[in-house]
N, C-alpha and C positions, 0 to 999 in steps of 0.2 A: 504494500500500500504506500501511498504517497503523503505523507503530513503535511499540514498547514506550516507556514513558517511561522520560527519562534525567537527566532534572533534577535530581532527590537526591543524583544523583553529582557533580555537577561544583557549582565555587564559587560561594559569592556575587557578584555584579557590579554595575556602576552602571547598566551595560549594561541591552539586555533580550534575552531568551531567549523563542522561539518555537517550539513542537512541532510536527510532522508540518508544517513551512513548505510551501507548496507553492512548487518555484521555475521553472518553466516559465516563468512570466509575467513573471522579470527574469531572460531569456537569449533572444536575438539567433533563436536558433531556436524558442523558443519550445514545447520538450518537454521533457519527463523528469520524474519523480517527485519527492515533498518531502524535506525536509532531514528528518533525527531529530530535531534540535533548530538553528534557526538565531539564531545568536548576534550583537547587533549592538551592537559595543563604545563604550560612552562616549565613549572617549579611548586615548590610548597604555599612561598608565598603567593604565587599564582591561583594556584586552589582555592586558600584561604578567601582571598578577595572574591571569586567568583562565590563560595557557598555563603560568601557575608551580604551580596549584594542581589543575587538570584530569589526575585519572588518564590517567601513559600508552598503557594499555592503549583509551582512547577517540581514535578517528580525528579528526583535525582536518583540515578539507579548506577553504582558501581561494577565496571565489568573489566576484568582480570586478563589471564590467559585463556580464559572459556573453556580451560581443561576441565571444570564440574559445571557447567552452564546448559541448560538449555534455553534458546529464545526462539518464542513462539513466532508463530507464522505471521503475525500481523502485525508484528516490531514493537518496540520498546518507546512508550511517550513522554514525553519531557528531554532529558538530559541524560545521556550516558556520558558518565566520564571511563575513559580509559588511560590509566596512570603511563607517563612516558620515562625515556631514558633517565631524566634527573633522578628519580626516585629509584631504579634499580640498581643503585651501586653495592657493593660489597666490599667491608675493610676489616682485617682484625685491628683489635686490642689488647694490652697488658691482662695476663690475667687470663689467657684462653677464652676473652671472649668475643664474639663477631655481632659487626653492626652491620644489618642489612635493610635497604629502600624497600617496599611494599610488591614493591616492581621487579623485582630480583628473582627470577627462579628460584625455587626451592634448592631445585640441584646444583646452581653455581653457590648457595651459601656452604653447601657439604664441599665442593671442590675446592670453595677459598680455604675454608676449615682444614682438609685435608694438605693443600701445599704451606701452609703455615704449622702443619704440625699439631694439630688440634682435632682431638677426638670426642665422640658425643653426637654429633649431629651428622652421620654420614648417612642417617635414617632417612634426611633430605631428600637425600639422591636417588630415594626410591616413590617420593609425593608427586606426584604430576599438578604443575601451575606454578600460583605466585606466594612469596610470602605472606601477601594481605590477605587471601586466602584462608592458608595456613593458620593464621590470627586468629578468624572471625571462626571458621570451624575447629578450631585443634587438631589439624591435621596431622597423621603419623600413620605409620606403619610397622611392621613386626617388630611389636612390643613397644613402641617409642612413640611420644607424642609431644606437638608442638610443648606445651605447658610442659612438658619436664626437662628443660631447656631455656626455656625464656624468662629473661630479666624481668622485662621493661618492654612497651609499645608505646608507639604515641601515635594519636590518630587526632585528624579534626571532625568536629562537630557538624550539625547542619551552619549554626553560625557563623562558622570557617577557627570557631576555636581551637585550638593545639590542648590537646589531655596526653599527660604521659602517666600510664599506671603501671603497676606491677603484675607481675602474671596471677599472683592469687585474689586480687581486685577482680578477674574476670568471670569468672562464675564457672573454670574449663568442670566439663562433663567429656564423655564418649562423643566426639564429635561435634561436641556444642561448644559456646560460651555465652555468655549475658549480656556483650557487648550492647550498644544501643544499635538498633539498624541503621540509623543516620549517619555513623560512623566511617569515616574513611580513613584507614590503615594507613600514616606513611612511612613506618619505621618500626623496627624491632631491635633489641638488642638482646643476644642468646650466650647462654654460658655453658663453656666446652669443657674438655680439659687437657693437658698436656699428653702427647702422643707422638711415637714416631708415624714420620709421614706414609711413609711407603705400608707399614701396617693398617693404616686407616683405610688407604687407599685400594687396600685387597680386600678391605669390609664392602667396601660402596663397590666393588668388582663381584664381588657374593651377591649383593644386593641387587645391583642390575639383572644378574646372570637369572637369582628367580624369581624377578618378574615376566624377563622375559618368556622364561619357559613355564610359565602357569598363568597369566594376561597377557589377552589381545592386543596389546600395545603398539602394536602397528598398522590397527582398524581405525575405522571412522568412529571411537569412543569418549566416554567422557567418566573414565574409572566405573566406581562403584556406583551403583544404581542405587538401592535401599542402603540404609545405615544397618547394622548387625542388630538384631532385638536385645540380644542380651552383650553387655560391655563385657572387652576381653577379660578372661579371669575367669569371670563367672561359671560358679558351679554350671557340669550340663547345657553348655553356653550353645544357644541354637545361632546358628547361621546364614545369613540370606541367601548365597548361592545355592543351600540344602533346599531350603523350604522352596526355592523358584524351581529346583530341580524336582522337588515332589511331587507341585503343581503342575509337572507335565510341559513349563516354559520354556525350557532350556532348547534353545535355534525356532523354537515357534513363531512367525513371523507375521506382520501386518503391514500391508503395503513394504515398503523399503526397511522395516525395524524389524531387529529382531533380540532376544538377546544371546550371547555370545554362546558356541557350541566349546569353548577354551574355557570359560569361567563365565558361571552362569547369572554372576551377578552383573555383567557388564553388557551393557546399551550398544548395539550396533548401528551405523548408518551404510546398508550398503550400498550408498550412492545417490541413491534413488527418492530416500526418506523424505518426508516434511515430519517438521516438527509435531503436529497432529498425528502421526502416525507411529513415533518416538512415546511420545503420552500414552496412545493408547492400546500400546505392548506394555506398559509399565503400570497402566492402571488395570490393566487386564488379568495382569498377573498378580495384583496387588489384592484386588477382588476377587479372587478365585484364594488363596495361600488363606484369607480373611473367611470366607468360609468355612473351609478345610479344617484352620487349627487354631483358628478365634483372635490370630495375630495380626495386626495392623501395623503391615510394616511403613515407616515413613522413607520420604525420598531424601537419599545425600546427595543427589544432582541439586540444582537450586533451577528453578525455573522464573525466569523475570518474561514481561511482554503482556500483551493480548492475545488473543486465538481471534483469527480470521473469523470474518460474517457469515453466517452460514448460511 
């Protein structure tokens, strides 16, 4: 669809601003409609002025690497910001610890870590996205999660305020945090510890080696579909790949979606997909597991946008 323009509303920046963005083509699944207007900030300061000066009545919607995103078929209204180069740097500090932009790969904070000699976060190199990300869900992987790492974030406000808190200010659960939704991510600070390099670096070499050979990491996906019902640990701890698998989902497909015949928790696009057709593999099977065994699994993709007129 094509948006009205919205430009005259919203402030001057250093940034730049793009109408009717299409953004399909930077998200992991690779659908859904364009942005109203896609905003891509200077710098920090840049940002701040923009959410200080931007009518609240206009939706601000943050969007990442689109590694966990789905955007629907009928695009995204108001403002998408997408964080640029300024904000994805990567530096260590005394102290084994590493400061990273919101914009940063996950896996370049584990690779800085690692040529510095700093062990802890080579979990990174197995998260697909961005730090900001990482922040707002507590992203990790085998055994390791954001919050068992992080210092310190600072994020700004809808006002364009700068908040720096601590990791236990944030509310981390299994894939969650408290954060405010308004909240945009532009910095983390993570603490490692002393390691030789080449050791670390044979960790995040394990790490690749098994995702590779147990996710479709080379599909049109967007990782994990549902969030696990029960957090790891957990006595008896049930699965979503099981329960999609018991439901009969696993490669069962609608129009272009399906999900993965490798790992049955992960969202296929095989090319073909709209967005609508991605949803309705995922609610399909969500409604179906929700009969079965009384479990309502929720989605860890995030879905922003509208859905096309029907």
């Amino acid at each position: 669809m094509s948006w009205p323009s919205l430009i005259s509303r919203l402030p001057q920046v250093r940034g730049k601003y793009v109408e009717n963005a299409p953004l399909a083509d930077v998200t992991w699944l690779r659908v859904g409609g364009p942005a109203q207007v896609l905003y891509l900030p200077a710098d920090e300061a840049d940002l701040a002025r923009f959410l200080a000066e931007t009518p609240e009545d206009i939706p601000v919607t943050v969007l990442g690497a689109g590694s966990n995103m789905l955007v629907r078929d009928g695009g995204v209204p108001g403002v998408t910001v997408r964080l640029t180069a300024p904000f994805g740097r990567v530096t260590t500090e005394d102290g084994a610890r590493v400061r990273a932009g919101a914009a940063a790969l996950d896996k370049k904070v584990a690779q800085t870590a690692a040529k510095a000699g700093i062990g802890g976060l080579e979990f990174f190199t197995g998260v697909p996205g961005l730090i900001g990300g990482a922040l707002r869900m507590n992203a990790g992987c085998y055994d390791r999660e954001t919050k068992d790492v992080l210092i310190e974030a600072a994020a700004l406000d809808r006002m364009g305020r700068r908040i720096v808190v601590k990791a236990d200010e944030l509310g981390y659960a299994y894939r969650h945090s408290d954060a405010p939704e308004d909240w945009i991510f532009v910095e983390a600070l993570f603490q490692g510890e002393p390691d030789d390099a080449d050791t670390v670096t044979a960790r995040m070499d394990e790490i690749t080696a098994r995702r590779e050979s147990t996710q479709p990491i080379r599909e049109k996906t967007s990782g994990s579909t549902f969030r696990n019902p029960d957090p790891p640990g957990t006595p008896d701890q049930r699965k979503a790949w099981k329960l999609i698998d018991e439901a009969g989902w696993r490669g069962k497909r609608i129009g272009g979606a399906r999900f993965s015949e490798m790992h049955a928790n992960f969202l296929i696009n095989d090319g073909t997909a709209t967005a609508a057709d991605l949803e309705a593999v995922v609610e399909g099977a969500r409604a179906d597991i929700r009969a079965a065994t009384g479990i309502d699994l929720e989605w860890e993709v995030k879905r922003i946008g509208v859905e096309t007129d029907a």
